[in-house]
TIVO-2410 file (N, C-alpha, C; in nm, 3 decimals):
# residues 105
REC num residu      c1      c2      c3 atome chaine
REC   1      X  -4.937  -1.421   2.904     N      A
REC   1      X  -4.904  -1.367   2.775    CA      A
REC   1      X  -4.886  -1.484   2.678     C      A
REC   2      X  -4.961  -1.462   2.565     N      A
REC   2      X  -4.906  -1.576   2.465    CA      A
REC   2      X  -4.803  -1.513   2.398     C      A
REC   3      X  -4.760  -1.661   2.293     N      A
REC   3      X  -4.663  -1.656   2.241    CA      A
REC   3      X  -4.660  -1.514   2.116     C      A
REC   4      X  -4.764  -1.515   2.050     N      A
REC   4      X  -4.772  -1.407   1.972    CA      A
REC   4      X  -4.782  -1.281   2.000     C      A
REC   5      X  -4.822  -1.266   2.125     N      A
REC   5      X  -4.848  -1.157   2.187    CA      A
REC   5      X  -4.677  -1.054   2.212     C      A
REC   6      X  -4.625  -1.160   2.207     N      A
REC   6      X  -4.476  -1.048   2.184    CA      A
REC   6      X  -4.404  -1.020   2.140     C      A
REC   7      X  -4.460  -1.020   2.002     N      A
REC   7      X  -4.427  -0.991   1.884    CA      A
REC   7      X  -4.545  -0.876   1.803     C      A
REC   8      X  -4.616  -0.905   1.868     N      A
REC   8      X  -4.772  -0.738   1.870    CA      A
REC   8      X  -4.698  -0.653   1.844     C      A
REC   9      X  -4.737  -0.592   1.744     N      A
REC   9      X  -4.645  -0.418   1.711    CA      A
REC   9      X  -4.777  -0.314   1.815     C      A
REC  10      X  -4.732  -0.213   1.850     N      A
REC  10      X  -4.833  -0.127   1.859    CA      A
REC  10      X  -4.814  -0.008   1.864     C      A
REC  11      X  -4.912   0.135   1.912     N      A
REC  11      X  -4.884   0.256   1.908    CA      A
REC  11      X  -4.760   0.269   2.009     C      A
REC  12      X  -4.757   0.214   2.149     N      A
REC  12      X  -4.630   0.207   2.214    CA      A
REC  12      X  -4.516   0.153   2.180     C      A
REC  13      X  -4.455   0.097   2.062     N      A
REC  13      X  -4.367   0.098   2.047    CA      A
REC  13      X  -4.278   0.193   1.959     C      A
REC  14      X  -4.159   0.185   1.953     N      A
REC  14      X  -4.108   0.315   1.936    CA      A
REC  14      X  -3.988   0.293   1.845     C      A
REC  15      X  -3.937   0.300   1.748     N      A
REC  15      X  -3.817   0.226   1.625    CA      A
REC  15      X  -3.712   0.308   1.710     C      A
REC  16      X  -3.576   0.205   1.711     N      A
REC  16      X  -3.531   0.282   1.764    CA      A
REC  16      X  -3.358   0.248   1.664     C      A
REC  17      X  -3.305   0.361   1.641     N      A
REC  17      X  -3.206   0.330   1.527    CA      A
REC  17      X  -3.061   0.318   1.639     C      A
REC  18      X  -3.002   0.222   1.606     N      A
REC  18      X  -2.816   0.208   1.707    CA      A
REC  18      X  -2.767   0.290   1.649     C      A
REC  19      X  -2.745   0.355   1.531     N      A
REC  19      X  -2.649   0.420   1.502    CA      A
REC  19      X  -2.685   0.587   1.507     C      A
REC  20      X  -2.823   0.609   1.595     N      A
REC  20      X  -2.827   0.755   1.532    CA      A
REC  20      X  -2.751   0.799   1.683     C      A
REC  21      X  -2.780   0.962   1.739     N      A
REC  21      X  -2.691   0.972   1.837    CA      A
REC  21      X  -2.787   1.092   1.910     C      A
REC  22      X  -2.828   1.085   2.031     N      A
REC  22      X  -2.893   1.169   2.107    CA      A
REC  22      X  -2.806   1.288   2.150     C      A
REC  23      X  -2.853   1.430   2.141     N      A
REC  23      X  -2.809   1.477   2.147    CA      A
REC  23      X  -2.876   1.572   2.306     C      A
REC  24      X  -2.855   1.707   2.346     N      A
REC  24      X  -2.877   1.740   2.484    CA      A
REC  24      X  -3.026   1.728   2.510     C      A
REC  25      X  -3.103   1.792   2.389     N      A
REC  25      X  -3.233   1.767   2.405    CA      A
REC  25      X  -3.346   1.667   2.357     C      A
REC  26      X  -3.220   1.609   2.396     N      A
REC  26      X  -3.288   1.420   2.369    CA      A
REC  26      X  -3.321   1.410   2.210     C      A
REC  27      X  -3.337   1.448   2.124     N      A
REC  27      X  -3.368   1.426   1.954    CA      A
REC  27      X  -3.279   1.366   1.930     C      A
REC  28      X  -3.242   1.247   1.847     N      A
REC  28      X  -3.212   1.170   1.772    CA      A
REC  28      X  -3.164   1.261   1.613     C      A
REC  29      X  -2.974   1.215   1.614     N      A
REC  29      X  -2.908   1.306   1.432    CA      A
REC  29      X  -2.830   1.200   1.408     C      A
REC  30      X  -2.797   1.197   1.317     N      A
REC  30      X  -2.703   1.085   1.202    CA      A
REC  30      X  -2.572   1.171   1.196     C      A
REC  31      X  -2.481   1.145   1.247     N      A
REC  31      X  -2.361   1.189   1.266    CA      A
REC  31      X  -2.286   1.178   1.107     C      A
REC  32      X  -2.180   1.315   1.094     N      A
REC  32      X  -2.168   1.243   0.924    CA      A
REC  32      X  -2.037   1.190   0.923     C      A
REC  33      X  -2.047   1.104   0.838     N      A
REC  33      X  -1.932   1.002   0.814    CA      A
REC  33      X  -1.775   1.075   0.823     C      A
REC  34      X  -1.698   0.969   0.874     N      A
REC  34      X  -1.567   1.076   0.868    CA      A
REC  34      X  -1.553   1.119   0.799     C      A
REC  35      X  -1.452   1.249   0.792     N      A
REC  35      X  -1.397   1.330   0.707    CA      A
REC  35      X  -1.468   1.433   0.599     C      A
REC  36      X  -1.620   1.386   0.624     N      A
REC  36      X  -1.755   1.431   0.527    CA      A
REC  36      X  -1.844   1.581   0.643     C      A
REC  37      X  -1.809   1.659   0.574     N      A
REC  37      X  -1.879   1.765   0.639    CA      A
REC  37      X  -2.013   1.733   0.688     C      A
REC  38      X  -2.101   1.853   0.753     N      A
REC  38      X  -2.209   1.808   0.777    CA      A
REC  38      X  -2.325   1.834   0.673     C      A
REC  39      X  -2.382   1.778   0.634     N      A
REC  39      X  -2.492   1.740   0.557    CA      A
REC  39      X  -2.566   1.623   0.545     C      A
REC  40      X  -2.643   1.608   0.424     N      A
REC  40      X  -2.677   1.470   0.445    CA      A
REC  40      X  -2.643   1.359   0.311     C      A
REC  41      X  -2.503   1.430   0.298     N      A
REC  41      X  -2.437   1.299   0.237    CA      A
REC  41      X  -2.347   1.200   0.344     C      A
REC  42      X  -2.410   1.062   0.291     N      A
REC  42      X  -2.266   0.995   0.388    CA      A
REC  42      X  -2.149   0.959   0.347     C      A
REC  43      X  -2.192   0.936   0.172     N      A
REC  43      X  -2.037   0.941   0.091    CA      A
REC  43      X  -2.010   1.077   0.032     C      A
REC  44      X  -1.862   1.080   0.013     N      A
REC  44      X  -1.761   1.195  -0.074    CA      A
REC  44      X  -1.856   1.149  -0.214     C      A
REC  45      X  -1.859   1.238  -0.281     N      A
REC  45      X  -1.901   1.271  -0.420    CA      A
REC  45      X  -1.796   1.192  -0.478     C      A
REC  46      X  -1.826   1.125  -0.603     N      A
REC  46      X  -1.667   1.078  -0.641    CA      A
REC  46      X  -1.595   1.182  -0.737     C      A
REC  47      X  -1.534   1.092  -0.739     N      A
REC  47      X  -1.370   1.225  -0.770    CA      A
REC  47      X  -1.325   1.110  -0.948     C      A
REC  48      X  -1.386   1.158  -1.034     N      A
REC  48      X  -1.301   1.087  -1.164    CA      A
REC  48      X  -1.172   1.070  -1.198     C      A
REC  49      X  -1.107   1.178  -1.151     N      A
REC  49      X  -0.965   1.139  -1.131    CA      A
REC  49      X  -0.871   1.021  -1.057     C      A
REC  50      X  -1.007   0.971  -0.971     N      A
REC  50      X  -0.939   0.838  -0.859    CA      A
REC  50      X  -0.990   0.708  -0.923     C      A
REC  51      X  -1.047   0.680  -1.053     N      A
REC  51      X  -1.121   0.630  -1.086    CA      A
REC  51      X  -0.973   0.540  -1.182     C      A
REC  52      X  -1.024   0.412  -1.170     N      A
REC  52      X  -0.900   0.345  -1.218    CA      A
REC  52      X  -0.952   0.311  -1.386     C      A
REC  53      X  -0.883   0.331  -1.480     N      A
REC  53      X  -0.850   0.300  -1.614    CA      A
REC  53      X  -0.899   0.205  -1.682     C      A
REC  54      X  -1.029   0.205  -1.738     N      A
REC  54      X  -1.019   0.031  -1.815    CA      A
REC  54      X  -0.977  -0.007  -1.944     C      A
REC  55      X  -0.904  -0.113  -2.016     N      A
REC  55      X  -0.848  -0.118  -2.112    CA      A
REC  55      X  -0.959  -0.115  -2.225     C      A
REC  56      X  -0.955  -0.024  -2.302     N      A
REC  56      X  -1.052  -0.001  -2.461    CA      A
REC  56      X  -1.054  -0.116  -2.482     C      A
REC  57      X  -1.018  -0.246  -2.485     N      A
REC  57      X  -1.050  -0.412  -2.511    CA      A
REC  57      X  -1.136  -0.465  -2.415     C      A
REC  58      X  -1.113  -0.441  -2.322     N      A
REC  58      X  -1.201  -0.464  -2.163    CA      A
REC  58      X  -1.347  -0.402  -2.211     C      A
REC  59      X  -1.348  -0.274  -2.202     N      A
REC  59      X  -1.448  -0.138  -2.246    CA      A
REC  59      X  -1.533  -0.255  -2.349     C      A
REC  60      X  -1.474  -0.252  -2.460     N      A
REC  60      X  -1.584  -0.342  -2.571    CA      A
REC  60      X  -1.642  -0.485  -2.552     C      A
REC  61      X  -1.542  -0.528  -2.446     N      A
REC  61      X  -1.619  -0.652  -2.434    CA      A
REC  61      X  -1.740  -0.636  -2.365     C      A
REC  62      X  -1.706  -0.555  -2.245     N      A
REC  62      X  -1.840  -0.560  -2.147    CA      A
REC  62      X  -1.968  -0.468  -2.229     C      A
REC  63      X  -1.934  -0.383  -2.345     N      A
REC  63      X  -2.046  -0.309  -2.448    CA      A
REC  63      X  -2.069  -0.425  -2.518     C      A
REC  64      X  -1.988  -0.536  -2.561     N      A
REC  64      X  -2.043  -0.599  -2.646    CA      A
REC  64      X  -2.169  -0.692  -2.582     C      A
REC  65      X  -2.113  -0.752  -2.431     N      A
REC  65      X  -2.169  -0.820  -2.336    CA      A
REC  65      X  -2.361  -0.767  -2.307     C      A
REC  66      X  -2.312  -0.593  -2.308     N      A
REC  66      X  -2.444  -0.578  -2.263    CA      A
REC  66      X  -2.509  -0.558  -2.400     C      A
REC  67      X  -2.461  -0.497  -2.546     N      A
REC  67      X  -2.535  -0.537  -2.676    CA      A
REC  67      X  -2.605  -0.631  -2.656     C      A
REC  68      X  -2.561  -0.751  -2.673     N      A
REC  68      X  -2.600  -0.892  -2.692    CA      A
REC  68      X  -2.708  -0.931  -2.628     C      A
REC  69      X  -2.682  -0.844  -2.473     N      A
REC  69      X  -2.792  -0.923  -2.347    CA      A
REC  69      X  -2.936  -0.784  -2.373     C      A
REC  70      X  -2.862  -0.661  -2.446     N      A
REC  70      X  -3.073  -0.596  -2.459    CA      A
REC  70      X  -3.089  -0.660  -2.581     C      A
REC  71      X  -3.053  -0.711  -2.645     N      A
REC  71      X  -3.106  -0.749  -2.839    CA      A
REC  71      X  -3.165  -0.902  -2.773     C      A
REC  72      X  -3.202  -0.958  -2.629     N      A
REC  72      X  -3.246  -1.080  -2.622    CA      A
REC  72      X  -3.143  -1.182  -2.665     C      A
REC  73      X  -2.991  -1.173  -2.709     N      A
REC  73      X  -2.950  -1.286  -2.675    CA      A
REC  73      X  -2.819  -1.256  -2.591     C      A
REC  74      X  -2.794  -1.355  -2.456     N      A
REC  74      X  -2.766  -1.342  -2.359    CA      A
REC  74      X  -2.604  -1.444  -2.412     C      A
REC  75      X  -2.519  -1.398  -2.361     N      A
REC  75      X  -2.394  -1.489  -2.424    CA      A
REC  75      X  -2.394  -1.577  -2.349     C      A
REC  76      X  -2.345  -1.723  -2.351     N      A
REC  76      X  -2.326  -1.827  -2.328    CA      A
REC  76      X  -2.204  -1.829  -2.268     C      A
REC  77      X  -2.164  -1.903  -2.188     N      A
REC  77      X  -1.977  -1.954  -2.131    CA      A
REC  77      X  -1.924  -1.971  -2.259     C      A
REC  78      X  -1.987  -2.032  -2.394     N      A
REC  78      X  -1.947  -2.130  -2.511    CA      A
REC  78      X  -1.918  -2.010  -2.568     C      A
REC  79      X  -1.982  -1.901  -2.572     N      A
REC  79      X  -1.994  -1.779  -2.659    CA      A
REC  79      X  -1.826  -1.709  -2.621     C      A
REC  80      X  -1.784  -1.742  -2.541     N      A
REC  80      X  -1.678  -1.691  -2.482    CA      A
REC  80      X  -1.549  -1.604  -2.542     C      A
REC  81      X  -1.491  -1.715  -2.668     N      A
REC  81      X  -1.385  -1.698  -2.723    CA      A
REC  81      X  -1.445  -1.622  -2.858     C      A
REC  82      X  -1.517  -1.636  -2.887     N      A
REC  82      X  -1.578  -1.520  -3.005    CA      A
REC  82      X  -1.646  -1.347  -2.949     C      A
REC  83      X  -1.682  -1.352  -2.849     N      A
REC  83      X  -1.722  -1.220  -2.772    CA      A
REC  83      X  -1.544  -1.158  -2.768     C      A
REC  84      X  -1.420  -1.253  -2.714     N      A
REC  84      X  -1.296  -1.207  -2.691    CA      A
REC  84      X  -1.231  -1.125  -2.820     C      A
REC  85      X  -1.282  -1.228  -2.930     N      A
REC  85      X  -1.204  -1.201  -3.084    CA      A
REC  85      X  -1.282  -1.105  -3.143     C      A
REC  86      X  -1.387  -1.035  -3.128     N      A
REC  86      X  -1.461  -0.929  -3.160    CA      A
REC  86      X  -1.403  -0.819  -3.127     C      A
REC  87      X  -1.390  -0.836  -2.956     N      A
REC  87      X  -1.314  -0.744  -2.858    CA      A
REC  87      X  -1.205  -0.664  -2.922     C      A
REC  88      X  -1.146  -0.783  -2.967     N      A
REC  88      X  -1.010  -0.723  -3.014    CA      A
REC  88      X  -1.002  -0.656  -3.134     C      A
REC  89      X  -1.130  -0.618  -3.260     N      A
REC  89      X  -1.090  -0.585  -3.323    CA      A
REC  89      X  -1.114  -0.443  -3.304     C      A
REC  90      X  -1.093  -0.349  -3.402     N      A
REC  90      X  -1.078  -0.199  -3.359    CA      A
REC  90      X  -1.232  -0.176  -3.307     C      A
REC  91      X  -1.242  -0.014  -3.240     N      A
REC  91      X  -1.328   0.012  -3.186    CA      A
REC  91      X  -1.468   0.048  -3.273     C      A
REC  92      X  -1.418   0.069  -3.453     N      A
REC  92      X  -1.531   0.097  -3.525    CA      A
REC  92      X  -1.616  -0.033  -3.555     C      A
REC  93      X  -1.535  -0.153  -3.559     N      A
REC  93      X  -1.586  -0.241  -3.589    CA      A
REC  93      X  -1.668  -0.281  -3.464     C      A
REC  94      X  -1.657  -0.274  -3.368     N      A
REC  94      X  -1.726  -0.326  -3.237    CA      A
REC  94      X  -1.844  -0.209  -3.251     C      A
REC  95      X  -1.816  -0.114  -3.299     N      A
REC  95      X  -1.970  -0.014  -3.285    CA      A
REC  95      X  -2.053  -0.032  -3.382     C      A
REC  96      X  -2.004  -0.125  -3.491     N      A
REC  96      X  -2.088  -0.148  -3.597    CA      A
REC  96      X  -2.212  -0.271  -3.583     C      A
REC  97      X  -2.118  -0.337  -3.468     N      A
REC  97      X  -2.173  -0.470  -3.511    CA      A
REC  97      X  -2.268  -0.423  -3.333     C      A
REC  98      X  -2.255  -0.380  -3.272     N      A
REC  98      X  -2.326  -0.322  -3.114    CA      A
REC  98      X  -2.460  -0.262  -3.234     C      A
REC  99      X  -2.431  -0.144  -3.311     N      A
REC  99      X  -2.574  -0.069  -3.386    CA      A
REC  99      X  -2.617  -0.162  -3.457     C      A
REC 100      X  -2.589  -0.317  -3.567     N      A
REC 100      X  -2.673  -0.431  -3.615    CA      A
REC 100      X  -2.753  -0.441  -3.435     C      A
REC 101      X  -2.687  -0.495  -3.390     N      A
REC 101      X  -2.727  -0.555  -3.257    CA      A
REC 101      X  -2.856  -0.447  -3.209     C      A
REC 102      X  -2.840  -0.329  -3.209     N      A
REC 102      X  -2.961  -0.262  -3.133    CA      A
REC 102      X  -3.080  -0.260  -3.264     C      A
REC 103      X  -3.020  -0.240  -3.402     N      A
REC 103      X  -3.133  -0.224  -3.477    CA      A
REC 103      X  -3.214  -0.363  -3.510     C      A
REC 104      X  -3.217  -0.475  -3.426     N      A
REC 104      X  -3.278  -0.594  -3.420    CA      A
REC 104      X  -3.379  -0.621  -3.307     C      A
REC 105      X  -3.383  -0.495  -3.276     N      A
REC 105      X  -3.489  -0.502  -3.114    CA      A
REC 105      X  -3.583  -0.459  -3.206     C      A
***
């Protein structure tokens, strides 16, 4: 046998998954995740209520972050402390200057 030779895929070989689980008549099922009924989700749906809070200052920076990065300019580390002081001002002003920002594409 050469070296390449055993690594040959062919019609006899057969994929074989670790995690699925044989059952009496030998077929191969995906067991569902704890606590998750049976179907074929493996995660819980999420639940918005478990969903943790972000601060309306937080919220505008990362809108301002992604403004900046579709209008082609991408903020800088340097850009830093002026993306912050934007942040902070009220939320009309951050939507004003986000709609300049999109009407430049």
């Amino acid at each position: 046998m050469t070296a390449t030779a055993a690594f040959e895929y062919g019609p006899n070989h057969d994929f074989v998954d670790p995690c699925a689980v044989e059952d009496d008549t030998g077929s191969a099922w995906w067991p569902p995740a704890d606590g998750q009924p049976d179907g074929d989700h493996l995660l819980a749906p999420p639940r918005p209520a478990d969903r943790i809070g972000i601060d309306p200052r937080d919220r505008r920076r990362l809108e301002l972050h992604a403004a900046l990065t579709a209008a082609g300019i991408p903020p800088r580390p340097e850009d830093r402390e002026a993306i912050e002081s934007l942040s902070a001002l009220s939320g009309s002003v951050n939507s004003t200057v986000q709609r300049w920002l999109h009407h430049t594409l």
